[in-house]
C-alpha positions, 0 to 999 in steps of 0.5 A, spaced: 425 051 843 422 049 837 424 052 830 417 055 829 417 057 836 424 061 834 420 064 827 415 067 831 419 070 836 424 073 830 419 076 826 416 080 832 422 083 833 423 085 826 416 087 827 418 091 833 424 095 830 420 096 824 415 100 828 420 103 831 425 105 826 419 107 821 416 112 825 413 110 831 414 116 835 412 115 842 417 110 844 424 112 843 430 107 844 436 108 848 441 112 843 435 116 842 435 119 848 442 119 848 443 125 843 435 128 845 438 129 852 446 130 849 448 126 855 452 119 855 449 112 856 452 113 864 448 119 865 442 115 861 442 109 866 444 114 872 437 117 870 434 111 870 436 107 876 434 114 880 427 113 877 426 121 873 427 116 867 422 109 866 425 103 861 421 099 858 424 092 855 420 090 849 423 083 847 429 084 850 430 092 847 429 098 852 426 104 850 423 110 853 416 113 853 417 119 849 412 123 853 416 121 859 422 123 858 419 130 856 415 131 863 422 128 866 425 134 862 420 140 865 421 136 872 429 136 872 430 143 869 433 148 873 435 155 870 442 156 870 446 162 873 
């Protein structure tokens, strides 16, 4: 790999995670879903190897499509008692 080649990857990644921590609201990452679901990263990746979650690996981060995990939530969701 060349050092430019190596630059250029690293600034969009940096780019990335500032998309991601400044706002942008429609991907969330693994630890966001985590404490929206209040279930352990065991539980995340249950969910997800069972297909009710999709992951997304975007230059070697995962995240989730926020209006996925919501419409996962109505699918799943069952009353208690």
């Amino acid at each position: 790999m060349t050092e430019k080649f190596e630059t250029e990857i690293l600034e969009r990644l940096d780019q990335l995670e500032l998309l991601v921590k400044n706002g942008y609201k429609e991907l969330l990452t693994t630890k966001d879903v985590m404490e929206m679901l209040n279930i352990s990263r065991t539980s995340l990746y249950r969910l997800r190897d069972e297909g009710i979650l999709v992951a997304y690996k975007i230059y070697g981060k995962v995240y989730f499509k926020k209006k996925e995990v919501f419409a996962a939530m109505d699918e799943h969701l069952r009353p208690t008692g």
